[in-house]
FISEVO-853351 format. One record per residue (C-alpha): y, z, x; residue in one letter. Coordinates in steps of 0.1 Angstrom, whole numbers, padded with zeros to 4 digits, always signed. Last residue first. Layout:
YZXA/...
This chain:
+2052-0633+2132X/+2039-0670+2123X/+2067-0685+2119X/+2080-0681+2156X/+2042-0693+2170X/+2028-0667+2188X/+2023-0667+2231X/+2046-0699+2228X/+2025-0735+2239X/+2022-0743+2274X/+2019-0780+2281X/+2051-0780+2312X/+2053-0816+2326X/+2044-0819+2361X/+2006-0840+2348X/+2022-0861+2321X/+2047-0874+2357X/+2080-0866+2350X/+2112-0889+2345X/+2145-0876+2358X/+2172-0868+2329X/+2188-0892+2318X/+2194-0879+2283X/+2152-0885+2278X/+2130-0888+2301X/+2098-0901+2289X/+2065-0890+2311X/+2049-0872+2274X/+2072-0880+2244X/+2105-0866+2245X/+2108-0837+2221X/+2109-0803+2239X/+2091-0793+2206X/+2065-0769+2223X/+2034-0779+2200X/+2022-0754+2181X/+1990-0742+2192X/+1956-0752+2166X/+1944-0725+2142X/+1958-0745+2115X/+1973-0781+2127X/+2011-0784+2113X/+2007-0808+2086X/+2027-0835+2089X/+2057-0859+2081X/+2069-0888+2095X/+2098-0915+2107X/+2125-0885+2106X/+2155-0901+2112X/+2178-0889+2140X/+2222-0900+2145X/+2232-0919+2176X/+2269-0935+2162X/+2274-0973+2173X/+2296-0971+2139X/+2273-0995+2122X/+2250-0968+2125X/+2222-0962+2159X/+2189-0948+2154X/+2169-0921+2172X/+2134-0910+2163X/+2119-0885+2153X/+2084-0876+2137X/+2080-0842+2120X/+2053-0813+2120X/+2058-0789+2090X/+2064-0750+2085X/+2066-0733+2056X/+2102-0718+2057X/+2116-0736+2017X/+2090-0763+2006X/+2091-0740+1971X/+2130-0742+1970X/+2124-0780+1963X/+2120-0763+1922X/+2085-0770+1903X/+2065-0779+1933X/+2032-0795+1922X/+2013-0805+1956X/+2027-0775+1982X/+2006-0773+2009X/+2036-0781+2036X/+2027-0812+2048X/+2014-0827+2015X/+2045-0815+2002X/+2065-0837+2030X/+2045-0863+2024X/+2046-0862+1983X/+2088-0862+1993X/+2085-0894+2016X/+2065-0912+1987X/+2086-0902+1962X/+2119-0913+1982X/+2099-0947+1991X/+2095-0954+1955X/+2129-0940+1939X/+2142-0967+1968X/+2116-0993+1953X/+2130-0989+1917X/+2163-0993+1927X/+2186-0980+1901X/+2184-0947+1913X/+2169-0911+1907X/+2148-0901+1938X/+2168-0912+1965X/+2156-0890+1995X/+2176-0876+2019X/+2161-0859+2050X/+2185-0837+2069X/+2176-0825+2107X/+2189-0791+2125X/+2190-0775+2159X/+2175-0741+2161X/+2152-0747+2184X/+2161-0777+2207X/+2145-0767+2239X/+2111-0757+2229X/+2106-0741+2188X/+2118-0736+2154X/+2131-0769+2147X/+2156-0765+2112X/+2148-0788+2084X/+2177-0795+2058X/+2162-0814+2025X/+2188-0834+2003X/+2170-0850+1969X/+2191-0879+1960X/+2211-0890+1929X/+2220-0919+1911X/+2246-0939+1895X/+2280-0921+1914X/+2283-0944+1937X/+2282-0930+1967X/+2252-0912+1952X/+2253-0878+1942X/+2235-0847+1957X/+2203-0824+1944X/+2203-0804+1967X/+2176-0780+1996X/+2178-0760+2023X/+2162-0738+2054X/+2132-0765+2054X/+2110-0758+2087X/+2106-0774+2118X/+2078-0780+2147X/+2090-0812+2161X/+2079-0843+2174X/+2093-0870+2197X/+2127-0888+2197X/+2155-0870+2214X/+2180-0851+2193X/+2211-0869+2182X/+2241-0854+2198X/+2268-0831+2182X/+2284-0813+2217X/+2288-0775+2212X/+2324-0761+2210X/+2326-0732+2233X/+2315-0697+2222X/+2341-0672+2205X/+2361-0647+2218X/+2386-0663+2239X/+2398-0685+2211X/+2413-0654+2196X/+2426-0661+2164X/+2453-0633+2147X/+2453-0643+2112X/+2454-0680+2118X/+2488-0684+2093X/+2488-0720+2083X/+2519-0747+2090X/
């Protein structure tokens, strides 16, 4: 048994539901950043959390996890290659810590996959540049006429283009 100090259920939010987000782009940022283990225990791998800052899922979050010290030479490969896209993306060519890709925002790919488990979980497919000058996309995430959830499909034309007034990084 543990004491709950006086817990009042009534004053906090409802549980959210974990789902994947939908595939499409997003406007994010990297909030976090560790050096992890492997499972087993040989390597290590670079974990990046990037939050969306804009549309309908702003504020969820996304984890990229790159295996930059392991006995597979190609998986050091593709982690190198996914972390020089993410700097790239960011401006950030020689970072000395991952701290330095920390709140400059980036333009990511998404898209859903399914685990042994049958469990819906995101992978970033890409990494860019968001455009200077240009308006930040809105980040709903389904790409233009998909419907995604069920939802009821739209034609490009109903869909809302607008991008924010100011983009939330940029204030």
């Amino acid at each position: 048994m543990a004491s709950l100090n006086g817990f009042d259920a009534s004053q906090v939010p409802e549980q959210m539901e974990f789902t994947a987000l939908p595939e499409g782009q997003y406007v994010v940022i990297a909030t976090a950043s560790e050096m992890k283990p492997t499972k087993t225990g040989q390597g290590q791998y670079l974990q990046i959390t990037f939050e969306v800052l804009d549309g309908q899922q702003k504020g969820r979050k996304l984890w990229a996890r790159m295996n930059l010290v392991n006995a597979s030479q190609t998986a050091q490969d593709i982690a190198q290659r996914e972390l020089g896209a993410i700097c790239r993306a960011v401006g950030v060519i020689k970072p000395k810590d991952s701290a330095e890709l920390h709140n400059r925002p980036l333009m990511v790919t998404v898209a859903v996959e399914i685990d042994e488990r049958k469990r819906e979980g995101n992978v970033i497919k890409k990494y860019e540049a968001v455009g200077a000058g240009a308006a930040a996309p809105v980040g709903n995430a389904a790409p233009v006429g998909a419907a995604p959830w069920g939802a009821p499909q739209q034609s490009a034309a109903a869909q809302p283009q607008a991008a924010p007034a100011a983009a939330p990084w940029a204030k």
